[in-house]
DOKOL-161120 format. One record per residue (C-alpha): x, y, z. Coordinates in steps of 0.2 Angstrom, whole numbers. Each point is the difference from the previous one (the first is absolute). Last residue first. Example, Ala and Ser with C-alpha at 12.3 -4.5 7.8 and 13.67 -1.06 7.14 Angstrom:
BEGIN
REC     px     py     pz
REC     68     -5     36
REC     -6    -17      3
This chain:
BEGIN
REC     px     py     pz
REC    188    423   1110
REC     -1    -20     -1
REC    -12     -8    -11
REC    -11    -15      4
REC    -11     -7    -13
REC    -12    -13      3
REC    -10     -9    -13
REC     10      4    -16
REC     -4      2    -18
REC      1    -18    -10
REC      8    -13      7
REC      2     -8    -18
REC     10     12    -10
REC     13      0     12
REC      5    -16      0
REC     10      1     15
REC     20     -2      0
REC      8    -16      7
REC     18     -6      6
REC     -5      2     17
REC     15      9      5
REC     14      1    -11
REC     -3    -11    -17
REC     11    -16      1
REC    -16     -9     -2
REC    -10    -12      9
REC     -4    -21      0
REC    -14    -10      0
REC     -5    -21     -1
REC    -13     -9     -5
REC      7     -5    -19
REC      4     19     -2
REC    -10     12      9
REC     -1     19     -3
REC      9     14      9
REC     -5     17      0
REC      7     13    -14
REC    -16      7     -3
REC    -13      6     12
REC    -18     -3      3
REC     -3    -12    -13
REC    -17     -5     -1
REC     -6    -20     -3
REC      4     -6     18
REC      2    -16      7
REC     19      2     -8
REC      4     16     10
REC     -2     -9     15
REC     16    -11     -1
REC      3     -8     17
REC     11     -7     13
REC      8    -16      5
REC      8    -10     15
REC     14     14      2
REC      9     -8     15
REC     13     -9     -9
REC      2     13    -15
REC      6     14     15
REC    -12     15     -7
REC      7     13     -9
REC     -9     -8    -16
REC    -15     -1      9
REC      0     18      5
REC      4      7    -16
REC    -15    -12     -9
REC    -12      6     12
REC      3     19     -4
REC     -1     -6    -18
REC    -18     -8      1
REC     -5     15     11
REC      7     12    -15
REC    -10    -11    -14
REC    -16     -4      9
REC     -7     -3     16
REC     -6    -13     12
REC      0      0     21
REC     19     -2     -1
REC     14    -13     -3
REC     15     -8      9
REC     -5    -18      4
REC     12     -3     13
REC     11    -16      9
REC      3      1     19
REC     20     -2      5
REC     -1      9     14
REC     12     14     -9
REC     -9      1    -15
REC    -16      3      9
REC      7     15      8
REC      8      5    -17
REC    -17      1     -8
REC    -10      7     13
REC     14     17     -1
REC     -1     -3    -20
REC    -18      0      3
REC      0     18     12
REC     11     10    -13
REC     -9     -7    -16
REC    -15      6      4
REC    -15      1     16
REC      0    -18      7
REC    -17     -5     -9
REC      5     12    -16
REC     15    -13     -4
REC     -7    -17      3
REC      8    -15     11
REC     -5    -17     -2
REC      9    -10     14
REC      5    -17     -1
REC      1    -13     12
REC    -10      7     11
REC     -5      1     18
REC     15     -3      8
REC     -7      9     16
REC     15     12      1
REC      0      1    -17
REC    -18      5     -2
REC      2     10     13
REC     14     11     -7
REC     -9      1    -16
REC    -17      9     12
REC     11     14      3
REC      9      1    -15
REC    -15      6    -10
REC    -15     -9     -9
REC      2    -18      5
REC    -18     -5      1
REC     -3     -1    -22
REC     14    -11     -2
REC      5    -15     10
REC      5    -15    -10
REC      1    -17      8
REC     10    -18     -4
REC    -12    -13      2
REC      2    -10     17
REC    -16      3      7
REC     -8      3     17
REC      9     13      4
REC      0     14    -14
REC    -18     -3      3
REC      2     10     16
REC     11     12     -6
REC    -14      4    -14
REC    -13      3     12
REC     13     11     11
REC      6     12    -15
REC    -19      2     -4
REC     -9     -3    -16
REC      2    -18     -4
REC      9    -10    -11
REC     16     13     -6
REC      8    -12    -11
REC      4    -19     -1
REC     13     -7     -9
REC      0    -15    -11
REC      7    -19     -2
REC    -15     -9      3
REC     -3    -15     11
REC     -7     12     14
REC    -13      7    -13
REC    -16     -6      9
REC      5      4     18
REC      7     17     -4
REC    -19      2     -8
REC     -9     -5     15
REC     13     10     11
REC     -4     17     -9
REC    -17     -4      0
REC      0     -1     18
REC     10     14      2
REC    -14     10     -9
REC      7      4    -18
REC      0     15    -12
REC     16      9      6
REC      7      1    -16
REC      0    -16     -4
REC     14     -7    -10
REC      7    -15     -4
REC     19      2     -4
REC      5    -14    -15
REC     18      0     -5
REC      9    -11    -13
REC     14     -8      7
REC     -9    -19     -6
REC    -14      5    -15
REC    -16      9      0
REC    -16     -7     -7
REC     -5    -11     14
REC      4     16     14
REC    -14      9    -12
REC    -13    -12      3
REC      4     -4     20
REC     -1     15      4
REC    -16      6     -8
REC     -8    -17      4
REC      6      4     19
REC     -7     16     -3
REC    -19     -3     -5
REC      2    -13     16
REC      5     16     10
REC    -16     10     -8
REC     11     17     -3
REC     17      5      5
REC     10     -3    -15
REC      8     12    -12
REC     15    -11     -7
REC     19      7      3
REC     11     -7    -14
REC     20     -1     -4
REC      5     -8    -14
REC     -4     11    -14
REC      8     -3    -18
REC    -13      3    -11
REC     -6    -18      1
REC      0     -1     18
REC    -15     17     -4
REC    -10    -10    -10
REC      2    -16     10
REC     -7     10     16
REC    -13      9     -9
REC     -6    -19     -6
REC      0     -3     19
REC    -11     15      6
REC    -11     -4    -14
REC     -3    -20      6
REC     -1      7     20
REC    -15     12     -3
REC      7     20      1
REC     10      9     11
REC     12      9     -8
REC     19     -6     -3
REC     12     11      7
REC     17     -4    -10
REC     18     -1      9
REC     17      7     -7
REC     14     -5      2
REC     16     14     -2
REC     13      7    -12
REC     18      5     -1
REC      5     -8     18
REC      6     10     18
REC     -3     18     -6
REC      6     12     13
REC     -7      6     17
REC    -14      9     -3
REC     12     14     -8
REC      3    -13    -14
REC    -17     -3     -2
REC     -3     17     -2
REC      9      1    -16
REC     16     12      0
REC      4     16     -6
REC     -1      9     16
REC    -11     13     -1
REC    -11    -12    -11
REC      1    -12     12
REC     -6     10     15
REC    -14      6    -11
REC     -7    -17     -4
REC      3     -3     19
REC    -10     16      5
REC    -15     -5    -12
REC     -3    -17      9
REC     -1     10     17
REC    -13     11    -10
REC    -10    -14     -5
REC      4     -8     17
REC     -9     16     10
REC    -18     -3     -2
REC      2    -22      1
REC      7      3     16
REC    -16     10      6
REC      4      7     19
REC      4     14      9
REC      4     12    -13
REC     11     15      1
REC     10    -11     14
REC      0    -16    -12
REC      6      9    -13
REC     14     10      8
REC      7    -18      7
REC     -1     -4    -19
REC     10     14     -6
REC     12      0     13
REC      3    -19     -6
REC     -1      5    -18
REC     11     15     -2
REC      1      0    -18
REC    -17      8      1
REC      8     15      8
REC    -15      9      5
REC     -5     19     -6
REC    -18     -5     -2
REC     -4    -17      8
REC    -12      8     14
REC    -13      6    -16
REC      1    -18     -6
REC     -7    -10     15
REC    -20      6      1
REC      0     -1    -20
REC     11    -16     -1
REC    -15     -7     12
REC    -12      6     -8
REC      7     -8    -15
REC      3    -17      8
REC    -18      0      7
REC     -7      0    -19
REC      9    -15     -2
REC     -4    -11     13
REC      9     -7     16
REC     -4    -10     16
REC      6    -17     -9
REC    -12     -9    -12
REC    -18      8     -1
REC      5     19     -6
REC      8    -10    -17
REC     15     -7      1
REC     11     16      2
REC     10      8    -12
REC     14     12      2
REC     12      6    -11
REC     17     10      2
REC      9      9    -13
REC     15     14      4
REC      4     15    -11
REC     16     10     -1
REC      3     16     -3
REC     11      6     14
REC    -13     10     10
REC    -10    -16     -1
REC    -18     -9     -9
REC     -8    -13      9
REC    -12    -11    -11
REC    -12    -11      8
REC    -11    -13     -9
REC    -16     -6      7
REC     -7    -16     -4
REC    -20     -5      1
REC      0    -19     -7
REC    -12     -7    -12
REC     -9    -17      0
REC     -2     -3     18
REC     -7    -14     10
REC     -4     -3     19
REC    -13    -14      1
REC      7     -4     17
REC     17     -7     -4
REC      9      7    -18
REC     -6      5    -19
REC      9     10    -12
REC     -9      5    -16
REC      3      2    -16
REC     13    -13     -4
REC     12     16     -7
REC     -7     10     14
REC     -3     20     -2
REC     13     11      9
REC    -10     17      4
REC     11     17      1
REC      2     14     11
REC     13     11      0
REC      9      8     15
REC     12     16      1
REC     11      4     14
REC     10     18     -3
REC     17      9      5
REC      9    -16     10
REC     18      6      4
REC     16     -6     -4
């Protein structure tokens, strides 16, 4: 099999809440995805999607996936995409660089290597452990009393897994904490989150405010060493997300124990071949995952939702369903939550085929001779 053509399509994911606000006075309301589309010598198409968080979150934004696709694409002519470790190692030589350029594509390869072999992708990631997965709802920042009646909304629909935006005024976010964690039950999870948006300081007033609570907390400050140091001086069980981008700085954090959790997103390592390889590291030290992305829509959602269900069910600490913060399908045949949990198909590959009439004419189109 042979890739013959790389196309891409833009489309905009508008949110169901409208906007989507996180530490810094960061907010977003609608989210710049890419859909890729690689067509073979054997007729089949693969899907990928890529989404980053805005240009502010990680170092990715939209437009910079599709130059990247168009200064990637010409080398992928005429490569077997069902080859996806060559594949990758051929990527990274053609490009030095941009994980988040090349896991659409990566993401496309698996569909494709389902679909030549008749089987989901979860099954080639390493089988499917349970028939569905937790999820976990982002709650945007907003004062402490919304952010809580959000919290019941959502527990009523069948969530039990939250991750809070925090990392504002600290005594802002102890009330935040301490509002929502009042409305939640026993063995129902509360991950306070603030994206990097406190001073160690902060981090260690606020630790020191919630020490009586049952919750996790995520990502406090902006560096790996920061947050190591408040990972220190408290006993709440800690999340590590935006610094571990790649396996290199994974095997620190082991090494150090500096987390209890890892949150581990698809276009930050560079596709499914590079997350499943994090995956199974953390899998084997025992280290529990979130296994999710930057954000995205239908064909993200069911790359997640392949990964996690070939995840071992006692590390997998949750993972997420972006197609329902969003009010624009991008694909149909994606998986939808039921009572806050999510499932696949038996389709090969993904399982999904884009919605056509809603990407539009394409971006970036790569044809072979």
């Amino acid at each position: 099999m042979r890739i013959t053509r790389l196309t891409a399509y833009r489309i905009e994911l508008p949110l169901v809440e409208g906007s989507y606000r996180w530490s810094g006075g960061k907010s977003v309301d609608t989210f710049d995805s890419t859909v890729i589309v690689i067509d073979t010598d054997e007729g089949l198409q693969g899907y990928g999607e890529v989404c980053p968080l805005g240009p502010f979150y990680l170092a990715a934004y939209g437009d910079g996936v599709r130059t990247g696709l168009s200064e990637l694409g010409p080398h992928l002519i005429g490569c077997d995409p069902t080859a996806v470790g060559p594949l990758n190692d051929w990527m990274d030589r053609c490009l030095k660089g941009h994980p988040y350029v090349k896991s659409g594509i990566d993401m496309a390869c698996w569909d494709l290597l389902g679909k030549a072999c008749g089987r989901p992708v979860a099954e080639l990631l390493g089988g499917k452990y349970v028939d569905s997965v937790p999820l976990y709802r982002a709650i945007s920042q907003e004062d402490p009393d919304i952010m809580a009646a959000k919290v019941a909304g959502y527990r009523d629909e069948g969530y039990r897994r939250f991750q809070l935006k925090v990392g504002g005024d600290p005594d802002v976010d102890i009330e935040r904490i301490r509002q929502v964690r009042a409305v939640l039950e026993p063995g129902d999870v509360l991950v306070a989150d603030a994206n990097t948006g406190w001073l160690r300081h902060q981090a260690m007033r606020v630790a020191r405010g919630i020490a009586d609570l049952d919750v996790y907390m995520e990502q406090p400050c902006l560096s790996y060493e920061e947050c190591l140091s408040v990972r220190e001086h408290t006993n709440l069980p800690f999340v590590m997300d935006e610094c571990i981008d790649s396996i290199g700085p994974l095997l620190r954090g082991l090494a150090d124990r500096a987390m209890d959790v890892v949150n581990l997103k698809i276009s930050k390592f560079g596709g499914l071949t590079r997350i499943r390889q994090a995956r199974d590291l953390c899998a084997s030290q025992g280290i529990a995952m979130t296994l999710e992305d930057s954000w995205g829509g239908d064909i993200i959602t069911a790359a997640i939702a392949h990964v996690a269900q070939s995840t071992p069910p006692e590390v997998l600490f949750t993972c997420t369903d972006f197609n329902s913060y969003v009010t624009r399908r991008n694909a149909l045949g994606a998986p939808h939550r039921n009572q806050g949990r999510m499932g696949i198909t038996d389709r090969p590959g993904l399982g999904v085929e884009p919605a056509w009439d809603e990407l539009g004419d394409p971006v970036v189109e790569i044809v072979g001779d």
